[in-house]
C-alpha positions as CSV (number, residue, x, y, z in Angstrom):
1,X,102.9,132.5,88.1
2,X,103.2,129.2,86.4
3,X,104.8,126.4,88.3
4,X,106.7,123.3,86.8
5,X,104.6,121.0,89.3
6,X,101.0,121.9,90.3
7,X,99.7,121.3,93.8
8,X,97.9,118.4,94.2
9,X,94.3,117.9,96.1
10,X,96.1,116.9,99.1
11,X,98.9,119.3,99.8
12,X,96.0,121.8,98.9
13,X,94.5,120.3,102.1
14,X,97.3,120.7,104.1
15,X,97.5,124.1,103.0
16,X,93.8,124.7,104.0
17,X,94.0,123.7,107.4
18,X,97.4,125.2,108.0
19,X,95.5,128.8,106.7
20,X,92.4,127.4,109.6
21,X,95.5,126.9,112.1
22,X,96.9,130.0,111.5
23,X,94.1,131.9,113.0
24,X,94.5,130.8,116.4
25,X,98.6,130.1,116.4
26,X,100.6,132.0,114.4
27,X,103.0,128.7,113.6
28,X,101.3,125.2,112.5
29,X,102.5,122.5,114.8
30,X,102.5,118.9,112.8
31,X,100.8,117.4,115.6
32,X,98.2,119.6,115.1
33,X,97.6,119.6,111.4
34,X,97.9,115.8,111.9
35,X,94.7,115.9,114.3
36,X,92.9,118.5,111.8
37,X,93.5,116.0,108.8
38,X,93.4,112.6,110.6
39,X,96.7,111.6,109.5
40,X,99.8,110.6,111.2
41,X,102.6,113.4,111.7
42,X,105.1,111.9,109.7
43,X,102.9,112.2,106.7
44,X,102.5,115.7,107.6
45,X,106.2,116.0,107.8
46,X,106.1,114.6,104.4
47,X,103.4,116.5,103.1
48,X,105.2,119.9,104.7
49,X,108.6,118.9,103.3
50,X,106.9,119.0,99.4
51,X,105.1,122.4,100.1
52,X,108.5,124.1,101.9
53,X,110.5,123.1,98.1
54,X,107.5,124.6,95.9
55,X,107.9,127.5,98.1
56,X,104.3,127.8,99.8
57,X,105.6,127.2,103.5
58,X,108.5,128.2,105.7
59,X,109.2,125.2,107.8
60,X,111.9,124.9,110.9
61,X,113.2,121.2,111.2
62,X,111.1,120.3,114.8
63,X,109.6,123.3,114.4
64,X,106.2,124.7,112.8
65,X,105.3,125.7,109.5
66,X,103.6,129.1,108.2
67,X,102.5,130.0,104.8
68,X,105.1,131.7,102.4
C-alpha cells in the first residue's frame, strides 16, 4: 500500500508504544502514552490526531486510541 505521506520517526513511536499499551489495556489512554514517551498529552493529542487521518488509529474525542 503506497501512501501519499509516509510516517515519520515519531508517530512511528507513538505507534510503538500504543502496540506496548495495548497489551495490558485494550484502549491507549493519552495520559498514558504521554508518560511512556515523556511528552505532554496535548502533543499526544496531536501526534494521535495525524495517525487517526492516515488511517492507523481509531480515536474517540476524550477517549482512547487503538490501532486500525
Amino acid at each position: 500500500m503506497h501512501r501519499e505521506e509516509p510516517v515519520s520517526a515519531t508517530h512511528q513511536m507513538y505507534l510503538k508504544a500504543l502496540h506496548r499499551l495495548s497489551e495490558v489495556h485494550p484502549v491507549g489512554r493519552v495520559r498514558d502514552l504521554a508518560n511512556e514517551l515523556s511528552v505532554t498529552p496535548g502533543t499526544v493529542s496531536t501526534g494521535l490526531n495525524k495517525l487517526q487521518e492516515l488511517g492507523l488509529v481509531d480515536r474517540e474525542r476524550y477517549g482512547g486510541a487503538q490501532l486500525t
